[in-house]
C-alpha positions in Angstrom: -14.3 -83.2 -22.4 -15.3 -81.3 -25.1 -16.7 -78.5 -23.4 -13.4 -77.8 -21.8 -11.5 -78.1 -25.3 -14.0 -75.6 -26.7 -13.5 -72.9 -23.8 -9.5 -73.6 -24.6 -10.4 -73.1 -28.7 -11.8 -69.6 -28.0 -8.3 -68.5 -27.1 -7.1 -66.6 -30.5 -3.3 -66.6 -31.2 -2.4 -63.7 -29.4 -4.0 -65.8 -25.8 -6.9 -63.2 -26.3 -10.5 -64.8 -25.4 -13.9 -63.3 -26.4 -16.7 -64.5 -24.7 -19.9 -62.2 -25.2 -22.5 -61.3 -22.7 -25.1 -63.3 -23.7 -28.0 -60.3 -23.2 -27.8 -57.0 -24.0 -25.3 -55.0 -24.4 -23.7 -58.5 -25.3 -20.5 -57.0 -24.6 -16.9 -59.2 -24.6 -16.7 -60.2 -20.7 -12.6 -60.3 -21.1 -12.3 -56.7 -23.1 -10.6 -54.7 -20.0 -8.1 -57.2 -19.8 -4.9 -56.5 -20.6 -2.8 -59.2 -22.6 -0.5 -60.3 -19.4 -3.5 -60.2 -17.4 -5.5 -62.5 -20.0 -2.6 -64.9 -20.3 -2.7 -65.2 -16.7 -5.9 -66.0 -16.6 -4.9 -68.8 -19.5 -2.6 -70.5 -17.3 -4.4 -70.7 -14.3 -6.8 -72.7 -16.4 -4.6 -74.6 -17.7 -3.5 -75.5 -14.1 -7.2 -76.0 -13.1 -7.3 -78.0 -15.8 -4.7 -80.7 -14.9 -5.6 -80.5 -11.3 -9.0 -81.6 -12.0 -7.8 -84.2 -14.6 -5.0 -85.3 -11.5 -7.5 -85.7 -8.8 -10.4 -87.2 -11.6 -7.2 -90.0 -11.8 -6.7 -90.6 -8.1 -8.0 -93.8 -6.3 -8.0 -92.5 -2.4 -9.5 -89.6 -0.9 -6.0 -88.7 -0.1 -4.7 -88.3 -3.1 -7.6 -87.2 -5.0 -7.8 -84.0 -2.4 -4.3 -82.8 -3.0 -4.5 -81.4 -6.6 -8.0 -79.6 -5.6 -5.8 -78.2 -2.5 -3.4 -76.9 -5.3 -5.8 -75.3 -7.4 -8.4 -73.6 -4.4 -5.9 -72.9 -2.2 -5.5 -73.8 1.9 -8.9 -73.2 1.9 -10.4 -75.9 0.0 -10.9 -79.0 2.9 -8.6 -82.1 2.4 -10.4 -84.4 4.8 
């Protein structure tokens, strides 16, 4: 868990991220962003983040499925 709480701690006050290309030019991946685009971004992880905590929670394939269906889409297989 704290991998994910340190991905969240990168977020600045202003729901800016800066994660740098790790090789040259080690450029911020997120700089063309714009700020509604960035807190976008924010909230759909936020989303994937309870999804994945709901379905890590669930005790049949049934249930377990239906938060991954709301995070991926129609496209993600629930049986």
């Amino acid at each position: 868990m704290a991998t994910k709480q340190s991905f969240f701690n990168k977020f600045d006050w202003n729901n800016r991220i800066k994660i740098n290309l790790p090789v040259a030019p080690r450029n911020n991946l997120f700089e063309k962003m714009t700020d509604r685009q960035m807190l976008t971004f924010k909230n759909k992880l936020i989303r994937l983040k309870d999804n994945l905590h709901e379905a890590q929670k669930a005790k049949h394939e049934n249930t377990f499925t239906a938060p991954l269906s709301d995070a991926f889409g129609e496209d993600f297989p629930t049986s």
